[in-house]
N, C-alpha and C positions, 0 to 999 in steps of 0.2 A: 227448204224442201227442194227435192235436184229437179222437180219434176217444173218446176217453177224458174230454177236457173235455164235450165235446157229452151225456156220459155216455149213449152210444152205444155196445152191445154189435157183438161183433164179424158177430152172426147180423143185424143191424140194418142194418149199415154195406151187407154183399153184398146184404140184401134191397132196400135201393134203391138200389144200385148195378148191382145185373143179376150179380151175382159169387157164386162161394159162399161162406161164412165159412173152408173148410178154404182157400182161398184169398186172402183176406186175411190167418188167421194164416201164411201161408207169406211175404206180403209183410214183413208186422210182424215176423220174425222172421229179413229176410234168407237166405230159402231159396227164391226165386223168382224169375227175371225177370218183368220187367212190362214191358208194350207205352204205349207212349207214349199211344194212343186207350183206355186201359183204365184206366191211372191219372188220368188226366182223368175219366173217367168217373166216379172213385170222390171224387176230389176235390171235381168242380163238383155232382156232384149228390149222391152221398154227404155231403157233409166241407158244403156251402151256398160253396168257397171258390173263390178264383179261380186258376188257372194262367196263368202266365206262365214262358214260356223265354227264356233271354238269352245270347248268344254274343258273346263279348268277344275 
């Protein structure tokens, strides 16, 4: 998990991502849908990473 490499707590991840942490762990742990603008959120500016989507 990058958010673990980064050695990035979960209260860490929501604080600069705009998110709460009880809502990260619900992402981490497959008990949540996530919105397309929200996961980017948490990736590009949480995570430093880039998104990209591909339809084949």
């Amino acid at each position: 998990m990058d958010r673990m490499k980064k050695g990035m707590s979960q209260q860490e991840l929501a604080m600069v991502s705009g998110t709460s942490r009880t809502y990260i762990s619900r992402i981490e742990n497959d008990r949540s849908d996530i919105e397309l603008s929200t996961l980017r959120k948490i990736i590009e500016t949480g995570l430093g990473k880039r998104m990209e989507i591909k339809i084949k």
